[in-house]
VMD Tcl script that draws the C-alpha trace (Angstrom):
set ca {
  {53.98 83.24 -75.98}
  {53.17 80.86 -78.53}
  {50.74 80.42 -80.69}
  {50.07 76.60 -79.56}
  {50.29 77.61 -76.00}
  {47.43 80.03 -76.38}
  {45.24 78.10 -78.29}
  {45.73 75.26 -76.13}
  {44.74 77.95 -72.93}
  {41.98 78.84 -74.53}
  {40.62 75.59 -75.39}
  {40.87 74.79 -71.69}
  {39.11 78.19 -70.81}
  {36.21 76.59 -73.66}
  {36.55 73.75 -71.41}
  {35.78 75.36 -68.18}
  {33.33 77.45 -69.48}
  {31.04 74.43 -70.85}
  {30.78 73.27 -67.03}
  {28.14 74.74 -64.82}
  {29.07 77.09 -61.99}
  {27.67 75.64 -58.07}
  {25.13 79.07 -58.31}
  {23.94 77.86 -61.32}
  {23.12 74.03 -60.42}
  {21.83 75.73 -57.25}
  {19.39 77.68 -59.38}
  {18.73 74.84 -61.46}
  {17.34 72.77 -58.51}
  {15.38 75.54 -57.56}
  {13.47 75.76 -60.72}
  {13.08 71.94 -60.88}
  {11.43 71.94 -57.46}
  {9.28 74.94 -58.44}
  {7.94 72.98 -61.80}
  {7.18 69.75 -59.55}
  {4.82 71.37 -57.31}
  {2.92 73.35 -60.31}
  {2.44 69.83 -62.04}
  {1.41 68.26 -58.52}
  {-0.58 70.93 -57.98}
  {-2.70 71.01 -61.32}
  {-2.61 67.59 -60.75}
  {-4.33 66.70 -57.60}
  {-7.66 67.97 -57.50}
  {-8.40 70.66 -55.29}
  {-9.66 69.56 -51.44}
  {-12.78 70.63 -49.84}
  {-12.92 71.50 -46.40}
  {-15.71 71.11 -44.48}
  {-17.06 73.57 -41.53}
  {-16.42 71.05 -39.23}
  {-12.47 71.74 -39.71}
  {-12.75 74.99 -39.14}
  {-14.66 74.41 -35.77}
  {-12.09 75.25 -33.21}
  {-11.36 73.15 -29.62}
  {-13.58 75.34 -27.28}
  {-16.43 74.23 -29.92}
  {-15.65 70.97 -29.45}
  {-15.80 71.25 -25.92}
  {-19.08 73.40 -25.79}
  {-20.62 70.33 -27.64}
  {-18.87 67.90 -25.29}
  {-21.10 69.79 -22.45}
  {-23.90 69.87 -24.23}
  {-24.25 66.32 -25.01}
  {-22.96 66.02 -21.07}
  {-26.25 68.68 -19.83}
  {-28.64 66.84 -22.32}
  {-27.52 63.13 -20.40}
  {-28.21 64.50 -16.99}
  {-31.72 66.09 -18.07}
  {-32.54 62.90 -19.44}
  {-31.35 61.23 -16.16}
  {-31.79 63.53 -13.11}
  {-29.06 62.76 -10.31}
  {-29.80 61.02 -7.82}
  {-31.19 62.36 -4.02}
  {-28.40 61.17 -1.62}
  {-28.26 60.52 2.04}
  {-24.82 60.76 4.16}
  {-24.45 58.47 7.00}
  {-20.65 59.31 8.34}
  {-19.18 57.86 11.57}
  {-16.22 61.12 12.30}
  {-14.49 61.61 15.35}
  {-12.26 64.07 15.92}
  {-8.64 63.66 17.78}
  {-9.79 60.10 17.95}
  {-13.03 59.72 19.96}
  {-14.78 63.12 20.31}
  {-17.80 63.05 17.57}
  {-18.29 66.04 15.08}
  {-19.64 66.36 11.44}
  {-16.98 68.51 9.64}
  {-17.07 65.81 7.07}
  {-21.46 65.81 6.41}
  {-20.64 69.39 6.27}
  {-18.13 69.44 3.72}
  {-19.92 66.76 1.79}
  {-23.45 68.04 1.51}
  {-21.89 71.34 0.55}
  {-19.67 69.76 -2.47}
  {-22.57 67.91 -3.38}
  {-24.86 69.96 -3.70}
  {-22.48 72.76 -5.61}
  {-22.85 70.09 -8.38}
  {-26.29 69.80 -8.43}
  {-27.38 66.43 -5.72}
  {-30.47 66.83 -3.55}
  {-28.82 65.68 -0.39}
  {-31.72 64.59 2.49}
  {-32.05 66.89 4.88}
  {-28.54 65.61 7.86}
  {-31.01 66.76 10.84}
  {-34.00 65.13 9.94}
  {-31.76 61.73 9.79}
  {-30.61 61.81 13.05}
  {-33.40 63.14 14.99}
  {-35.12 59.43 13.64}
  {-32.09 57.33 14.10}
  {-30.94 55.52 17.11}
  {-27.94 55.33 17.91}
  {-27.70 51.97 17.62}
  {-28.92 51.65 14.13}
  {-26.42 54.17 13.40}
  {-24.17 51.98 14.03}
  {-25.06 48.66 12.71}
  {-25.59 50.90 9.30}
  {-22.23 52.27 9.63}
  {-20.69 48.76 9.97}
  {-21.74 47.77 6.82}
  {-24.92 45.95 7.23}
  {-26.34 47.20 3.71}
  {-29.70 45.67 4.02}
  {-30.15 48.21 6.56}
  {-28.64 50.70 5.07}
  {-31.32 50.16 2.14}
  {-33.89 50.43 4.48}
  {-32.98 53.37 6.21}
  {-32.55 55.14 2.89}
  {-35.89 54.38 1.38}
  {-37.36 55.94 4.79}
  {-36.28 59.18 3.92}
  {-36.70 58.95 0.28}
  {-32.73 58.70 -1.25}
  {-31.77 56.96 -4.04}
  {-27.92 56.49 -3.14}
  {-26.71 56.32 0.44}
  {-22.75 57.40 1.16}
  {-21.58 55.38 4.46}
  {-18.15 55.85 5.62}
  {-15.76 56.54 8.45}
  {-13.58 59.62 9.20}
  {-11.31 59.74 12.04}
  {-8.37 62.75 12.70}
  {-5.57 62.11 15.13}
  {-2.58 64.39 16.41}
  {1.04 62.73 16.31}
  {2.37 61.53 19.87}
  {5.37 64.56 19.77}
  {5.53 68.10 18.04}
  {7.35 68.74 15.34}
  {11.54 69.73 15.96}
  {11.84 72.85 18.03}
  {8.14 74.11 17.56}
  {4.93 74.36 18.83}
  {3.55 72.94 15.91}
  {2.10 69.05 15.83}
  {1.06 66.93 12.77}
  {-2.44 66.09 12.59}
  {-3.54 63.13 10.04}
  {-6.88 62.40 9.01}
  {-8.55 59.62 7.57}
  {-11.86 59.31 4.98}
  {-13.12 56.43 3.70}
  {-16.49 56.65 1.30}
  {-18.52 53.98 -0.37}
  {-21.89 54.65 -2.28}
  {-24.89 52.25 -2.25}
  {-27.90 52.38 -4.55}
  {-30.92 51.80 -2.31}
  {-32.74 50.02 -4.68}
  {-30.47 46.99 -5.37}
  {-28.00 47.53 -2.24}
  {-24.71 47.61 -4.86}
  {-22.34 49.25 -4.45}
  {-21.01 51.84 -6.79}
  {-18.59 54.11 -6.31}
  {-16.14 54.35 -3.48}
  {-13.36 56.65 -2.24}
  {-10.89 56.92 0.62}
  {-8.19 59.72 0.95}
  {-5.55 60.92 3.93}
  {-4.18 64.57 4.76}
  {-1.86 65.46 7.43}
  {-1.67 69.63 8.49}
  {0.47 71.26 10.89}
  {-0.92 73.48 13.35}
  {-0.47 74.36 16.97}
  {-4.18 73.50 18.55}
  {-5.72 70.66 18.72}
  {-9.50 70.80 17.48}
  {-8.25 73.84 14.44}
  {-5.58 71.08 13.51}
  {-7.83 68.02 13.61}
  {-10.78 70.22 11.91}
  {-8.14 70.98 8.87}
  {-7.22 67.63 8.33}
  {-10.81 66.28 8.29}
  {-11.59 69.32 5.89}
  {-9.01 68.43 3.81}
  {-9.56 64.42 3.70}
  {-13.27 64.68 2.92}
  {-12.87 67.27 0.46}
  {-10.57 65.12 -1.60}
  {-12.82 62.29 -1.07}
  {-16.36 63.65 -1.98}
  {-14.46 65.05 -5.41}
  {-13.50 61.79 -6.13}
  {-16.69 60.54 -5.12}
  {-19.06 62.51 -6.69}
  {-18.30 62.07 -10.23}
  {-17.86 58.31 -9.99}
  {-21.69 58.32 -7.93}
  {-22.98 60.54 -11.63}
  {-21.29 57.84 -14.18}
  {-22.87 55.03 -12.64}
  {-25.42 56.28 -12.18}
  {-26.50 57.51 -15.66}
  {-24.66 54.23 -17.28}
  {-27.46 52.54 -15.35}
  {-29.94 54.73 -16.59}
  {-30.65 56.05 -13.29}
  {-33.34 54.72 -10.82}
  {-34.37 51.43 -11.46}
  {-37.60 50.37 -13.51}
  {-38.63 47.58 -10.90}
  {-41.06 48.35 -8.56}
  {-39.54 50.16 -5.66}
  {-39.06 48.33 -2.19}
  {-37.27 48.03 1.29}
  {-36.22 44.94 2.68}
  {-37.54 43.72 5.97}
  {-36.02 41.02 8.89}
  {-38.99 39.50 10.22}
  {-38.57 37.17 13.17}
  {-41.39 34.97 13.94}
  {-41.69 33.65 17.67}
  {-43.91 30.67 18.98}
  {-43.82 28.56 15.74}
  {-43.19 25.63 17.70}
  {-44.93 22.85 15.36}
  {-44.37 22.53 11.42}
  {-47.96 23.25 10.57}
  {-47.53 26.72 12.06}
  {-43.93 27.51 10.14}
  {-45.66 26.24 6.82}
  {-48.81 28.46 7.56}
  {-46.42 31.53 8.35}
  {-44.56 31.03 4.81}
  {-47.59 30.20 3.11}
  {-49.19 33.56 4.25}
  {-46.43 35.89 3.43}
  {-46.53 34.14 -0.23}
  {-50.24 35.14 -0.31}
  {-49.72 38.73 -0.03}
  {-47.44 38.76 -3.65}
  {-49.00 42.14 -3.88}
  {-47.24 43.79 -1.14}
  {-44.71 41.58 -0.36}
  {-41.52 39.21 -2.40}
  {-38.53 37.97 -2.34}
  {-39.59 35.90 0.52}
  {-36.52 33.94 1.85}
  {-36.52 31.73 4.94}
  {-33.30 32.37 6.82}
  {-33.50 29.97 9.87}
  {-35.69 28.09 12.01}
  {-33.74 27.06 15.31}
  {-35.93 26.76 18.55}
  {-39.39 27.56 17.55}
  {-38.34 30.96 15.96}
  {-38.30 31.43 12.26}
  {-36.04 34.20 10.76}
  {-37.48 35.68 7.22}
  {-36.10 38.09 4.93}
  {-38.78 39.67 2.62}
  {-38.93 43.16 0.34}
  {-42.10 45.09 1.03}
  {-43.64 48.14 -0.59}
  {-45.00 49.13 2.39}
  {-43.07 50.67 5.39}
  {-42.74 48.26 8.49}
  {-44.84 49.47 10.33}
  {-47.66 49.33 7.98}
  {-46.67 45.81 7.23}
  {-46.44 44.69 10.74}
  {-50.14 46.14 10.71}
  {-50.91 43.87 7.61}
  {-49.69 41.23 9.19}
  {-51.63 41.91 12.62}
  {-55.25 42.17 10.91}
  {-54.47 38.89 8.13}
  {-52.80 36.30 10.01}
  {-52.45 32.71 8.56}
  {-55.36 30.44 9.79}
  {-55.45 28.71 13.13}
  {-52.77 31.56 14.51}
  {-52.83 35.24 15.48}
  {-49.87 37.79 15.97}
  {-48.37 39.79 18.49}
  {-46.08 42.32 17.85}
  {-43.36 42.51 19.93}
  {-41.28 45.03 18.14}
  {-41.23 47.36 14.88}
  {-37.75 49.35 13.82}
  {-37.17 50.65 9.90}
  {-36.15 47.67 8.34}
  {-36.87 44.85 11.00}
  {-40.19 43.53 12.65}
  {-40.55 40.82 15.33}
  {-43.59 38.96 16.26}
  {-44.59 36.12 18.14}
  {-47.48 33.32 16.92}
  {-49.91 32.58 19.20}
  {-52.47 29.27 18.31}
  {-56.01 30.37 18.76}
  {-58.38 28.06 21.19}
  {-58.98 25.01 20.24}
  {-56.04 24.45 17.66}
}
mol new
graphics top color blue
foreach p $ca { graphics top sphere $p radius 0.5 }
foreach p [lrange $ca 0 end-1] q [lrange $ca 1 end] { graphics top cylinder $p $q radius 0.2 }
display resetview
């Protein structure tokens, strides 16, 4: 081999040699990434963390129930009545649903008015003009027995017209439809309305499931919305508590006497406002006033102060409705 040759080969060889091997840039990159962080790190001044970081999610929400326990102490929940029209297979009346209801409601802490006390001093009738959604009476009704929040609704279970393929078994669908109602303002505020449909082979167990079902869907939806509006209203209101009252006035046949009538209720500001004249057709006049006395103790009022030149007779006193007739005195 030649002289040339081998210098030449190992000039080459220098030539390689001078160029750095992949493991080496590899390393090289390492160490380059290494130094950047040191600098960064002496760089950037060091971060202090504060105990709130550390404060895992159950802490957050222990204090999330906390502030929750310290709103309703501040705000009690309100005492609830349930007025609930529920039939069973269509027509046959039963209270599975005032059952399920004051039982949820309670669990979470609602003083629900006692269900047999409420019917043993309700007519039938008045159950149903409440239940149709006459409010005013609803208001009424629910300042007799002391509740803050009334819950009206409906609640109807019915089987399907066949069984189900090749069984004994037949669908059962029930129906429950919820609305809340402050007694002090008559609004509205919450509201709630759910269906379930069971299977089962008897009748009343099947339509009993499905009301079960229904109203304990609806009072869980019901219940929470009744707490938030109530505490975002701050609760019960500040303005003097009262009921409204229908009063129907009979025999005020002249103007004088109508004028005299309104005049009168005016006068007694301290039991009695919001006076509002609703109609005057045929020598009856139809009034709609709030009163911080019961009606019967109004109707009494009214009985022992009546407007000059007439006197009452009371024809007829119900929770939320009087009706009296004006008689002239001799000689007017």
């Amino acid at each position: 081999m030649k002289p040339s040759q081998i210098s030449f080969a190992n000039g080459e060889d220098d030539m390689i040699s001078s160029k750095p091997h992949p493991g080496q840039v590899a390393l090289l990159k390492l160490a380059a990434t290494i130094a950047f962080f040191l600098v960064s790190g002496c760089a950037t001044s060091p971060t202090h963390e504060s105990p709130a970081d550390h404060r895992s999610g159950a802490d957050h929400l222990e204090s999330s129930t906390e502030a929750a326990s310290i709103r309703k102490a501040a705000v009690p929940l309100p005492r609830i009545m349930l007025m609930i029209d529920e039939k069973s297979l269509g027509t046959i009346p039963t209270s599975e649903v005032e059952a399920m209801g004051v039982g949820i409601l309670t669990g979470l802490g609602y003083t629900v008015v006692d269900q047999d006390t409420v019917k043993a001093n309700i007519k039938k009738d008045q159950q149903m003009l409440l239940m149709s959604g006459d409010t005013r009476g609803a208001k009424a009704m629910a300042l007799q027995f002391g509740a803050d929040v009334i819950v009206l609704g409906e609640a109807v279970a019915k089987p399907s017209a066949r069984r189900i393929a090749d069984t004994n078994l037949r669908a059962y669908q029930a129906i429950v439809t919820l609305r809340a109602v402050r007694t002090d303002n008559s609004a509205t505020i919450a509201s709630a309305s759910e269906t379930e449909t069971v299977a089962a082979l008897e009748d009343v167990s099947g339509s009993s499931q499905a009301l079960k079902k229904a109203a304990r869907k609806s009072f869980e939806i019901l219940a929470p919305k009744i707490e938030s509006a109530w505490i975002a209203s701050g609760g019960a209101s500040a303005e003097p508590s009262g009921q409204p009252i229908t009063l129907t006035v009979g025999g005020v046949d002249k103007t004088w006497k109508l004028k005299a009538v309104r005049d009168s209720l005016r006068e007694m500001s301290r039991n009695v406002s919001n006076i509002i004249q609703r109609s005057y057709t045929s020598g009856v006049a139809v009034f709609e006033v709030t009163s911080s006395l019961p009606a019967e103790e109004l109707g009494e009022m009214l009985l022992v102060n009546p407007p000059e030149g007439i006197k009452y007779q009371i024809l007829e006193i119900q929770s939320g409705k009087i009706s009296i007739r004006a008689v002239p005195v001799e000689g007017m």
